[in-house]
N, C-alpha and C positions, 0 to 999 in steps of 0.2 A: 401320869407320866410313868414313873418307874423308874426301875433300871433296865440298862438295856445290855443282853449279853451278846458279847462277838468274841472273833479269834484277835491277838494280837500279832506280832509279825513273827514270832516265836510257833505259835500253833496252837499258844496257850487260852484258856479260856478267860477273857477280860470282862471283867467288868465294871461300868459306867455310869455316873449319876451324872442326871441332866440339869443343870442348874436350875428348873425351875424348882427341885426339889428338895436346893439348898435354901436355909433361912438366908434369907441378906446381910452384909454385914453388919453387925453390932444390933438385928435383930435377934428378940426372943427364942429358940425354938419350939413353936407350943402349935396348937390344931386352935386353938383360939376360943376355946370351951370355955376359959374364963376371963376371959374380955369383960372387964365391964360394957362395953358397947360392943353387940354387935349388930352389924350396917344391915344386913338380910330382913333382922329385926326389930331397926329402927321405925316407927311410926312417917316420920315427914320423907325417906328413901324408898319405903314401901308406895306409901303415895306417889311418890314421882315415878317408880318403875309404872305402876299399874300406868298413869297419866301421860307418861311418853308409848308405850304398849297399843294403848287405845287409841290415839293419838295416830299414829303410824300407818295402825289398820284401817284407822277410818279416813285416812288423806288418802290411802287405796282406790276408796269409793270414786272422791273427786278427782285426786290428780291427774289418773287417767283420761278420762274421759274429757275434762277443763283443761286442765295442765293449768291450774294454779296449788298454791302450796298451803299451808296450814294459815300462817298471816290474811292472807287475802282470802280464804275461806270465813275466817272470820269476821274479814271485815265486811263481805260479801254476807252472811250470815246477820248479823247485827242490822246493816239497811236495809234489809230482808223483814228484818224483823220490828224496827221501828219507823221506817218511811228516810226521815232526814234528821243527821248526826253532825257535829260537827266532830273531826280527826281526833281532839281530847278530848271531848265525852265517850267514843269511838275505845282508845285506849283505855278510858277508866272502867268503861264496861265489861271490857276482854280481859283486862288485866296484861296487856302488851303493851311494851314500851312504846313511847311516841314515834320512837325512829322506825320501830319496826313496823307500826302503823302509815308511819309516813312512806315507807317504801313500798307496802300493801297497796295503798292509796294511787298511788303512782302507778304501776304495775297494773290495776284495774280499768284506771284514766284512760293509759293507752291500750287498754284493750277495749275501751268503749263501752265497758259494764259502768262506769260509777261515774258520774258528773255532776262537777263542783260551781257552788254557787256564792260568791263574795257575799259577805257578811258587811250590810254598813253601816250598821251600829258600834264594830269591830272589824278593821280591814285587816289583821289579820290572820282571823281564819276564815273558813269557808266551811258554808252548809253541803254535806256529804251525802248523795240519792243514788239509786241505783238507776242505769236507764230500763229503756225496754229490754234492749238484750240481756243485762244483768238481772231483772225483774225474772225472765223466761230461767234464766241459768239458776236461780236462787228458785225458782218452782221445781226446775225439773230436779235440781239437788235434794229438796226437802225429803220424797220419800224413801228415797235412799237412805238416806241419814239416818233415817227413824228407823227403817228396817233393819240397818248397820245395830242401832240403841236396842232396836226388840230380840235380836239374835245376842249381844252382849250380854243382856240381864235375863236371856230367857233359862235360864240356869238357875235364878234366885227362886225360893218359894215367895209367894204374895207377903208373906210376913218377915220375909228377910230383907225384899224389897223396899218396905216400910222400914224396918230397924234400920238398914243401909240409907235410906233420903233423912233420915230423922240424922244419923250420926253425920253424914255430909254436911248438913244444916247446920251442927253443933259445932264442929269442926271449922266451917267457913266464918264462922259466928266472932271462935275464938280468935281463930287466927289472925282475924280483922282486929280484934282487941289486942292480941300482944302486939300487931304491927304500930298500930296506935300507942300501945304504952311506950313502944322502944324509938319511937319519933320525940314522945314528951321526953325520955331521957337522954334523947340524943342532945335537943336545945336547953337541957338542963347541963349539958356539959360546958 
């Protein structure tokens, strides 16, 4: 931003600071150099920027062409990928809420991609397949997809590649374990 210089009603030379360039009130004034945290260069931020980034660009691929969204690519994606789901295996796989699985679900139904089959040993849920058409939409998607993933990582050398799947692995591994410990200490409360 700056400042900005103008005449005032005088003729005189003014000048202007824009507020965004004041601290807030009862804020520090500092460039934030000694933050103990900062968010640019937090681990779990950095993650989410890259993961929404990626995200964005590759619902590019589909939404066009499908005019479905990130939810229902996934869920389209998963029956693709293991025949028949029920909604919360569905969810635990993707890691998306139930509601928002359940409104993917829905959204698929009525387009005719994904048909559901009463469970009766459990009425309810329902065993979750893809039809023909979604079958055709979840082929013709795939190599796209992959194309979308070989231009993403075709930047990495083979050996960062590996270091990057190793440290994903490690990462998914732990995260899985603190979410698990912070559940034990939740019911220890």
């Amino acid at each position: 931003m700056g400042d900005t210089v103008g005449q005032d009603k005088g003729g005189q030379r003014a000048t202007q600071k824009h507020p965004a360039d004041e601290p807030a009130a009862g804020a520090p004034a500092s460039t934030g150099d000694n933050a103990p945290l900062k968010l640019e260069q937090f681990l779990p931020y950095q993650l989410n920027v890259v993961a929404s980034l990626v995200s964005l660009a590759l619902s590019r691929v589909y939404a066009r062409r499908y005019r479905i969204g990130v939810p229902e690519w996934r869920v389209l994606v998963t029956l693709g990928q293991y025949g028949v789901m029920t909604a919360k295996a569905i969810s635990a796989h993707t890691h998306m809420h139930k509601t928002k699985v359940s409104r993917a679900v829905a959204l698929l139904e009525k387009r005719k991609l994904l048909a559901r089959r009463s469970n009766r040993a459990d009425m309810r849920e329902s065993f979750l397949s893809l039809t023909a058409s979604g079958r055709v939409m979840y082929e013709e998607v795939a190599p796209h997809a992959l194309a979308f993933a070989r231009r993403l990582t075709d930047i990495l050398t083979p050996s960062d590649r590996e270091a990057f799947d190793r440290a994903v692995a490690q990462l998914t591994e732990r995260s899985a374990q603190l979410v698990a410990e912070m559940e034990v200490e939740k019911e220890e409360e």
